[in-house]
C-alpha positions in Angstrom: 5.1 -18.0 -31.6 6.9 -14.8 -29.4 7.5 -14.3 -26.1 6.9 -10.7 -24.3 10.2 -9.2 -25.8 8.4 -10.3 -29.1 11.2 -13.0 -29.6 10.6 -15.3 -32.2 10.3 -18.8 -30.6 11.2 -22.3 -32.5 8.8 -24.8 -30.7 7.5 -27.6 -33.1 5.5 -29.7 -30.2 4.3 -29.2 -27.1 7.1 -28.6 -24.6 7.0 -31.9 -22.2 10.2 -31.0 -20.3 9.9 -27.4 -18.7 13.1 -25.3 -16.8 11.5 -22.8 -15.3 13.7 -19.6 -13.6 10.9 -17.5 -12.3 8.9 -18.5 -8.9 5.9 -16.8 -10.0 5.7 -18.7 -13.2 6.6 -21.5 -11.9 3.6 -21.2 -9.6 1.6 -21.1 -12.7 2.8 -23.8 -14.6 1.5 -26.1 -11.4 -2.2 -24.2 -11.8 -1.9 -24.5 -15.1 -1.5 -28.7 -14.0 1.5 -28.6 -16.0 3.7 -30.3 -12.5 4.8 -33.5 -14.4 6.5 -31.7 -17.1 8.5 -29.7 -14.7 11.5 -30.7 -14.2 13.9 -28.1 -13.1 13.3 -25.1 -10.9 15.3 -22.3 -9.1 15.5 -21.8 -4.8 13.2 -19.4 -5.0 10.5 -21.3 -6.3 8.6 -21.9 -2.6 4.8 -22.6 -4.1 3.7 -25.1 -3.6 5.6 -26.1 -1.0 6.4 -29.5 -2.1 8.1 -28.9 -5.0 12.1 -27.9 -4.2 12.1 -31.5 -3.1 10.8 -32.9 -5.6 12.3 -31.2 -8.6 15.8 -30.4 -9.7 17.2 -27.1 -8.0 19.3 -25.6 -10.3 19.9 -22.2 -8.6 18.4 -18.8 -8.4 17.2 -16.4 -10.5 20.3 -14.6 -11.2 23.1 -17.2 -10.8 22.0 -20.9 -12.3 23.6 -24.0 -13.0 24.0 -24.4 -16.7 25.7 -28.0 -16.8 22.6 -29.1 -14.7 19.7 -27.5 -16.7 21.9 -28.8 -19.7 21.5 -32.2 -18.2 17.8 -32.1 -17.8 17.0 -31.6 -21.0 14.7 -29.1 -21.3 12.3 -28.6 -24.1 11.9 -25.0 -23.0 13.4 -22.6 -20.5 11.3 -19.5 -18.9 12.8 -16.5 -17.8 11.7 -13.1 -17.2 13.5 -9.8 -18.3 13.4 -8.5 -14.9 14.2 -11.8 -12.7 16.8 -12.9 -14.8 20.1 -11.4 -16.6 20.4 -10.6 -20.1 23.2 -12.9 -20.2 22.1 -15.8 -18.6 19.5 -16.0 -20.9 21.8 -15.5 -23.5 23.7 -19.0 -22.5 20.2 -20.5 -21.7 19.4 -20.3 -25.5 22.5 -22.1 -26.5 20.9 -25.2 -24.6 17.0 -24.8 -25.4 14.5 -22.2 -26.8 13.8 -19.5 -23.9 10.8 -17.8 -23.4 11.1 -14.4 -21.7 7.9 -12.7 -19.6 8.0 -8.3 -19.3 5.5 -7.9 -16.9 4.4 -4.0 -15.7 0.7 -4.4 -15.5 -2.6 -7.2 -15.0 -2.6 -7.0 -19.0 0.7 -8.6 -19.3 0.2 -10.6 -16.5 -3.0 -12.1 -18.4 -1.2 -12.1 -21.5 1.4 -14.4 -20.3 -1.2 -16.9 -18.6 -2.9 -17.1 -22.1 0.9 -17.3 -23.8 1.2 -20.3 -21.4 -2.0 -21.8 -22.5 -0.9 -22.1 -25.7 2.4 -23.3 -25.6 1.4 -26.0 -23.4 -1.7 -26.9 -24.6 -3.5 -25.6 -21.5 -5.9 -23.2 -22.8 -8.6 -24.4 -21.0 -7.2 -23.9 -18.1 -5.6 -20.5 -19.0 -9.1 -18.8 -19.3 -10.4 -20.6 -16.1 -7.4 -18.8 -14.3 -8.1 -15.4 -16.2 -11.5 -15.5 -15.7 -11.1 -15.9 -11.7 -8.5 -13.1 -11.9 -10.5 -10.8 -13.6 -13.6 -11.9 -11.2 -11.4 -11.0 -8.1 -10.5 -7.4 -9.9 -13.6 -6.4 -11.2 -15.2 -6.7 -7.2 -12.0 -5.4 -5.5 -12.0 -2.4 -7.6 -15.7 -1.8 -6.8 -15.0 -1.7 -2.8 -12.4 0.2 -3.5 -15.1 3.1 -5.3 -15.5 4.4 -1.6 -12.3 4.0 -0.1 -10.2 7.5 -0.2 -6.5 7.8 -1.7 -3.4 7.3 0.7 0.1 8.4 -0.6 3.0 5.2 0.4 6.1 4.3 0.1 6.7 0.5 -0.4 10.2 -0.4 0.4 12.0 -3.6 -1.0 15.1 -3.3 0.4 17.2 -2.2 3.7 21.4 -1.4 3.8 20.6 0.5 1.2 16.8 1.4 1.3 15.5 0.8 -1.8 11.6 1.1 -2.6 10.0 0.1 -6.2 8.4 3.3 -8.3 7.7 3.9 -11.1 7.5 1.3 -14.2 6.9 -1.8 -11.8 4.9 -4.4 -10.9 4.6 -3.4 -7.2 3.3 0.2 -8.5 0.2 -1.3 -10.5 -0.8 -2.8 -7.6 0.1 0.0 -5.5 -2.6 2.1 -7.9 -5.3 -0.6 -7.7 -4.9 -0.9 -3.6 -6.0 3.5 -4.6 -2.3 3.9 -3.0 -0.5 7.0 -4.9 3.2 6.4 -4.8 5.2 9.0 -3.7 8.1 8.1 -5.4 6.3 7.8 -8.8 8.0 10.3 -10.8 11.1 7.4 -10.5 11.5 4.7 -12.4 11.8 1.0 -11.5 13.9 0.0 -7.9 16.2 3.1 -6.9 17.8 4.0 -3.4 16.9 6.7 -1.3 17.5 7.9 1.8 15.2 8.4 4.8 15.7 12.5 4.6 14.4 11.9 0.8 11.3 9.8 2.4 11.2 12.9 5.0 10.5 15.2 2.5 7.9 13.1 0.7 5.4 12.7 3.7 3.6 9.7 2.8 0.6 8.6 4.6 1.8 5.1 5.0 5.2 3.2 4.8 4.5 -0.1 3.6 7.0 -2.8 4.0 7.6 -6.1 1.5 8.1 -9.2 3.1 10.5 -9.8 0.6 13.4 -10.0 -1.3 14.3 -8.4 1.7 12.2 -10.2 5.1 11.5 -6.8 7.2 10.1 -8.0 10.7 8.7 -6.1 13.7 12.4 -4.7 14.4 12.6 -2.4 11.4 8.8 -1.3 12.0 10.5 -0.2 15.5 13.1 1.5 13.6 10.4 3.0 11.4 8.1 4.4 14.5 11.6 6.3 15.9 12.3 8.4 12.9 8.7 8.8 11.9 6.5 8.6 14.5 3.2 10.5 12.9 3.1 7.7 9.8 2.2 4.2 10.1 4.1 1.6 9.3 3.3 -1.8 7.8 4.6 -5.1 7.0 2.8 -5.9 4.1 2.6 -9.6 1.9 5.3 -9.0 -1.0 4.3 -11.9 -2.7 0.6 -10.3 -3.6 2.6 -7.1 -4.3 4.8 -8.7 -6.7 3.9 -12.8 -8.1 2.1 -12.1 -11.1 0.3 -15.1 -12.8 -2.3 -17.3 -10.8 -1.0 -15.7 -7.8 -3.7 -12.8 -8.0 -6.2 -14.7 -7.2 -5.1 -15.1 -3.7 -3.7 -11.7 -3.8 -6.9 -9.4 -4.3 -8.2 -11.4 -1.5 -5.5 -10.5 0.6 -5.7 -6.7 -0.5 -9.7 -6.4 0.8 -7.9 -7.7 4.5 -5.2 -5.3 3.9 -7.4 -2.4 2.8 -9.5 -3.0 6.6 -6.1 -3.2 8.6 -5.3 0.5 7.1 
């Protein structure tokens, strides 16, 4: 089989012992009811809850342990070109086959649940999972037929400000939520300044609750410099976890879209 970069991957059974380097997939792997077979995990991997203590830590996304993993002996490792660095997954493959995710859009995100189903011998499941994702979309774009456009800015970051554009994740959703981003004619996750967002005169500032946490305080900070746009801390995770994820996140988008 090939992963998203269209990597060849040697697999000869079904992978029982499962690294996984990605919070979002590892999310997935646990829908998919793949838990037992996972045995190593990075900090960021928060859902479900339980899991950081009962699994093997073995760092973040961009810095990981490599004796440890080594130790566990995976069958398989997932990564994603975005979350993780081209050369930590270079010294992951010199311990077990690694499977790398590219996700931009729902298609790849559906692409990769399916990918999972059959690597794991979940397929089942898989379409169960697609089915209700596609479910959720199908009626969220519908109520969104009569709701009018509203130009954003979604920032990621602060010290420096850095806001995702073009080429992402976030911005998909961004153009399902009928959000037009006014930093689309940018790629990917650049830094700006708050004279650049001056000129750009969005309608809304939205703000992820992560990587970086933005509380009340910066929405303060916000309301000073631009007191005619509304500011918003928004749920990063529904902007940003692909995988079984957006099923809770195009239920969170209908309460969003009634807030705004």
């Amino acid at each position: 089989m090939k992963d998203q970069l269209n990597r060849p991957i040697s697999i000869q059974q079904t992978p029982k012992r499962i690294v996984s380097l990605v919070p979002s997939q590892t999310e997935l792997l646990i829908d998919l009811g793949l838990e037992d077979a996972v045995v190593g995990i990075t900090k960021f991997c928060i859902h479900p809850e339980h899991l950081r203590k009962e699994k093997i830590v073995v760092g973040g996304t961009k810095q990981v342990h490599l004796d440890e993993i080594k130790s566990l002996n995976p069958d398989i490792i997932l990564c994603n070109k975005e979350e993780n660095t081209k050369e930590m997954t270079s010294e992951l493959e010199q311990i077990a086959p690694v499977h790398i995710s590219d996700i931009f859009n729902i298609d790849d995100s559906l692409e990769l649940i399916e990918m999972y189903g059959d690597l794991f011998n979940k397929s089942e499941k898989a379409h169960e999972i697609i089915t209700k994702i596609n479910l959720k979309l199908k009626a969220f774009k519908e109520l969104m037929l009569s709701r009018p456009k509203l130009k954003v800015v979604y920032f990621i970051w602060k010290n420096p400000w850095m806001i995702a554009a073009n080429q992402t994740f976030i911005n998909e959703m961004l153009s399902i939520n009928n959000f037009e981003n006014v930093f689309k004619d940018v790629d990917r996750y650049p830094e700006i300044t708050l004279s650049e967002l001056n000129k750009r005169q969005p309608d809304v500032i939205l703000l992820s609750s992560e990587p970086f946490p933005f509380k009340d305080l910066d929405i303060a900070e916000f309301k000073s410099s631009f007191p005619e746009i509304k500011t918003k801390i928004v749920d990063g995770e529904s902007f940003s976890w692909y995988g079984s994820r957006l099923i809770k996140a195009f239920e969170y988008f209908e309460e969003l879209q009634k807030s705004i």
